[in-house]
C-alpha positions, 0 to 999 in steps of 0.5 A: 532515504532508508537502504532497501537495496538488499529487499529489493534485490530479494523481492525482484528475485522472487517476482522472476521466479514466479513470472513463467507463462503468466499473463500478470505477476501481482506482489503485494507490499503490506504494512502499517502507516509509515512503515515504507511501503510506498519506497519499497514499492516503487524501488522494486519496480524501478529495479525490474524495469532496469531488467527489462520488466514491465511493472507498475506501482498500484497505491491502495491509497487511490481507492480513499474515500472523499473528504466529504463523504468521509464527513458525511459518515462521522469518519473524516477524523479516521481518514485512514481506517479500513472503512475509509476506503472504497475496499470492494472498489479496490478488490475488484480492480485487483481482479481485473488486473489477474486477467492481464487486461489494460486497466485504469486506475486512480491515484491520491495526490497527498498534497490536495488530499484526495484521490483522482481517478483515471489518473494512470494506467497499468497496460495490457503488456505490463508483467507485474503490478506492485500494489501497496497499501496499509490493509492489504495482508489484514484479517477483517472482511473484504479486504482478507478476500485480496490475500488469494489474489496475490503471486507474493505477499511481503510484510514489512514489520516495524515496532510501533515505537518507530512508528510512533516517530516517523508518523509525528515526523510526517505530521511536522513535515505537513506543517503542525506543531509538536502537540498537533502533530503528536495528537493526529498521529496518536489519535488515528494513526497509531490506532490503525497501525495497532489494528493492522499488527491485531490482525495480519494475515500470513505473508510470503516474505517477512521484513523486519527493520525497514 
């Protein structure tokens, strides 16, 4: 497991910083595919429950479209891309979330690959949200309308060689063979990194190295 003591320390720090009188602190972790969002993430709610916050981890990758509707549209080899995603859903759930009010909220299960709704909840008393996700700091509409929404916005910046690496790794971890797995991550999931590197938006905090 990848050493993110030292941006956990930073991120909780600032989330302290910001909290004051608000009903609900909302970080943003942003990156490209396999960059350690989702690690990133669910440490620097771990660390802020030790101190005594309310926090809770909110996976973009909730708001996946259906396989089947993916199929319906042609996109189900892009699975992944900006438009496989209910982006409008997820805006909107981020709003509710602003206000401090309890909201349910869905999750994916990776295994099955699909996203199952209703599948947690972030609590009327919960004082931060961590959301994470691949488009949450990207310049193409709707998803450049979240970049308001967030208290404090984190990029983590990996070269797209390493990428390249950690997402063929995935791939063989699922099961496929070299070749297989080399071509999914090239035929899609590099194409999404590139594209997320093509049009980020400004981040609060910027970490490199991950």
């Amino acid at each position: 497991m990848i050493d993110v003591t030292k941006e956990v320390n930073r991120i909780s720090e600032a989330v302290h910083d910001l909290i004051g009188d608000r009903p609900r602190v909302i970080v943003a972790i942003a990156g490209a595919p396999a960059s350690g969002k989702s690690t990133l993430a669910s440490e620097v709610v771990r660390r802020l429950r030790d101190q005594k916050v309310s926090a809770e981890v909110l996976p973009m990758d909730g708001f996946h479209l259906d396989n089947r509707l993916l199929e319906e549209h042609g996109l189900l080899s892009r699975k992944g891309a900006p438009e496989t995603f209910d982006a409008a859903g997820f805006l909107h759930m981020v709003k509710r979330l602003r206000t401090g009010e309890e909201v349910v909220i869905p999750t994916f299960d990776r295994a099955r690959d699909i996203s199952i709704a209703g599948s947690a909840v972030v609590t009327a008393d919960c004082r931060v949200v961590v959301a994470e996700g691949n488009y949450l700091l990207f310049n193409e509409a709707p998803w450049d309308a979240l970049r308001a929404y967030w208290d404090l916005a984190v990029r983590l910046d990996v070269a797209l060689p390493e990428l390249r690496a950690r997402l063929i790794q995935r791939w063989l971890t699922h099961g496929l063979s070299r070749a297989t797995a080399t071509r999914r991550a090239e035929s899609n999931d590099i194409v999404n990194a590139q594209r997320i590197v093509e049009k980020v938006l400004p981040a609060d905090v910027v970490i490199s190295g991950l």
